[in-house]
C-alpha positions, 0 to 999 in steps of 0.5 A, spaced: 522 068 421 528 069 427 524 075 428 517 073 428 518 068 434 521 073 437 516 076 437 512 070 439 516 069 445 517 075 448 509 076 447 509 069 452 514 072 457 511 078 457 505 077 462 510 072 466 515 078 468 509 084 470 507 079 474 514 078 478 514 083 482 507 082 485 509 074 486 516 076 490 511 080 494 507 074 496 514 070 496 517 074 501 512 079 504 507 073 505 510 066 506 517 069 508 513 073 514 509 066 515 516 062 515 518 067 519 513 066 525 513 059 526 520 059 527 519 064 532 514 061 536 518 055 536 524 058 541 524 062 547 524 069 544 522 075 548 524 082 546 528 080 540 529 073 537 532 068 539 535 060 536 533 057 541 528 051 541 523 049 545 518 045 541 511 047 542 512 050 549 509 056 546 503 053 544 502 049 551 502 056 554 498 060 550 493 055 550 493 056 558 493 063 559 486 066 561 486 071 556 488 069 550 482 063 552 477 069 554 479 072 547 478 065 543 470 064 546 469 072 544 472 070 536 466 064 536 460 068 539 462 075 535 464 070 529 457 067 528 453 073 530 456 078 524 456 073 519 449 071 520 447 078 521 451 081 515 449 076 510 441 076 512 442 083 512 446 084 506 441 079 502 435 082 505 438 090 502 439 086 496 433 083 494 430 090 495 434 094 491 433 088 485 426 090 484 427 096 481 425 101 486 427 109 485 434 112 486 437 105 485 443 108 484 443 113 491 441 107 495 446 103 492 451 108 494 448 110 501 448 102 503 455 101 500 458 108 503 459 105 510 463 100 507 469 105 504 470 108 512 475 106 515 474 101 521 477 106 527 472 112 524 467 106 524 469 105 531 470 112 534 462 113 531 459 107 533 463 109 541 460 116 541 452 113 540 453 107 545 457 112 550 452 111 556 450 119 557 451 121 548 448 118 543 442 113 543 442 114 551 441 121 551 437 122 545 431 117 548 432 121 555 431 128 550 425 124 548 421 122 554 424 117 557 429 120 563 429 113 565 432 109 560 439 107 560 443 104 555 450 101 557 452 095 553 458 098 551 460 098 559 458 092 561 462 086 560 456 081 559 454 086 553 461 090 549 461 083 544 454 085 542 456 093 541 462 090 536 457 087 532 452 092 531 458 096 528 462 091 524 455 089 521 453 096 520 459 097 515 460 090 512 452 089 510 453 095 504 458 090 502 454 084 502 448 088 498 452 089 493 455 082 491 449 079 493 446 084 488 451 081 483 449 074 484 441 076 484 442 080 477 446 074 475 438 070 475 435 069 468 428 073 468 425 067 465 426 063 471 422 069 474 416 069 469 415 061 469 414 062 477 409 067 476 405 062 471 406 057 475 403 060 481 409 059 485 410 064 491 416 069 491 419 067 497 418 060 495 423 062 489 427 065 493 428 059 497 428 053 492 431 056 486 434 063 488 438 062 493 441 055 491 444 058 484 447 063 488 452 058 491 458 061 490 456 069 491 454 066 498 459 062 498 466 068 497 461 073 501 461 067 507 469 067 505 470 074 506 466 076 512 469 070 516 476 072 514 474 079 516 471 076 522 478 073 524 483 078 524 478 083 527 482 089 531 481 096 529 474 096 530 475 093 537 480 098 539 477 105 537 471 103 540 472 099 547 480 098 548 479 090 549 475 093 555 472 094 560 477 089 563 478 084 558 471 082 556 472 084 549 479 082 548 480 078 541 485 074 538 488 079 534 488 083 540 492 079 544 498 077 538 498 084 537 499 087 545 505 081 546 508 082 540 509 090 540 507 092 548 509 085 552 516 085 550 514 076 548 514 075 540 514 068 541 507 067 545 504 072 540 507 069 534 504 063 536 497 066 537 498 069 530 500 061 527 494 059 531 490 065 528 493 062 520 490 055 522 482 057 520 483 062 514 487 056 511 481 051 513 476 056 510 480 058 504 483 050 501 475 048 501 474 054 497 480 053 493 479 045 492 472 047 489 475 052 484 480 048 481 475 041 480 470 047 476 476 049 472 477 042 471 470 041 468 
């Protein structure tokens, strides 16, 4: 009988100790490194951290400095346009896989294959086709057209559009594949009751698809915005921040103070700045997955 709860209880801690060294990581590694952060944006901190406080002093200059301005408004503009564009891109791509087309499996595959590269090879890839003189430029010359110029990865008013082209190009194939799930997840017979009552297909999609796939769209919208807001690698394989500053992004910045200016109090406070809408965008998320697992 002793041995036998035990037995029980062992089999009840078992789960709760493989799952420690995971929590620790998140403990420590994660909030650890968060606490951490805060502390040093409050002090003077230049090349080593320092106790001494100085409020929000840190924050006040942060948000005075040209640059880090400048990188916020092209965080807003690359933000909209990349997740818009993946997400219409990205259902478009599954909505044609879901009717059952030959090779589904090689599409599938081909759609998703961007999203296994790296993102400094997608950004290396994507500099050398929008180089003005290789690329897209010098193919459209060898076709005819000697006039024809493309150099929006130079121009300061154009580069932000450059980074989307990459970053939707490799993010759409994700997107295909969790919408492609959720489309999968549609009962057939909504689909037979549509075609007897005579209802359009695209007035499917809008009235009865797309609301019951909520949730997919929702953890896509997650995903794509949490990807948007530390956006880095793709920024410096392909433009540097250049040309000057005019792609310049948040995560950027943090990173050039933080490693390269010798100032950890100024880019840990871009960094907590930066924590501040992926912790809004996560706690609705959140708050509506437990009220669910309450009902």
């Amino acid at each position: 009988m002793l041995n036998a709860r035990l037995r029980h209880l062992a089999s009840q801690f078992v789960p709760f100790v493989a799952l420690l060294p995971m929590a620790l990581v998140v403990i420590v590694g994660y909030l650890g490194t968060v606490v951490w952060s805060l502390k040093v944006s409050l002090s003077n901190s230049r090349s080593l951290p320092t106790d001494t406080f100085v409020g929000m002093a840190q924050y006040v200059r942060l948000f005075e400095n040209e640059r880090w301005m400048l990188s916020m408004q092209n965080l807003a503009v690359y933000a909209v346009l990349f997740i818009l564009a993946s997400m219409i891109i990205g259902f478009l791509l599954a909505v044609f896989i879901d009717q059952k087309v030959t090779a589904e499996g090689v599409l599938r595959t081909v759609f998703l294959y961007p999203y296994a590269m790296s993102f400094v090879a997608t950004g290396l890839v994507w500099q050398w086709i929008l180089t003005p003189g290789s690329g897209i430029e010098s193919t459209v010359r060898q076709l005819g057209f000697p006039d024809f110029q493309f150099d929006w990865i130079i121009d300061q008013d154009m580069v932000i559009y450059t980074i989307v082209l990459a970053t939707v190009w490799q993010a759409s194939g994700l997107v295909m594949a969790l919408m492609l799930a959720g489309l999968r997840g549609i009962d057939d017979e909504i689909w037979k009751a549509a075609r007897l009552d005579g209802i359009p297909t695209w007035r499917v999609y809008f009235s009865i698809v797309i609301p019951m796939m909520a949730p997919t769209i929702a953890t896509v919208f997650l995903l794509l915005s949490t990807a948007a807001i530390k956006l880095f690698d793709s920024v410096v394989a392909m433009t540097q921040g250049g040309p000057g500053t005019a792609s310049e992004v948040p995560a950027k910045f943090i990173m050039d103070h933080l490693f390269g200016r010798a100032n950890i109090a100024l880019g840990s406070a871009g960094a907590i700045t930066l924590l501040i809408p992926v912790l809004a965008l996560l706690a609705p998320y959140v708050v509506a997955r437990s009220k669910k697992r309450a009902r």
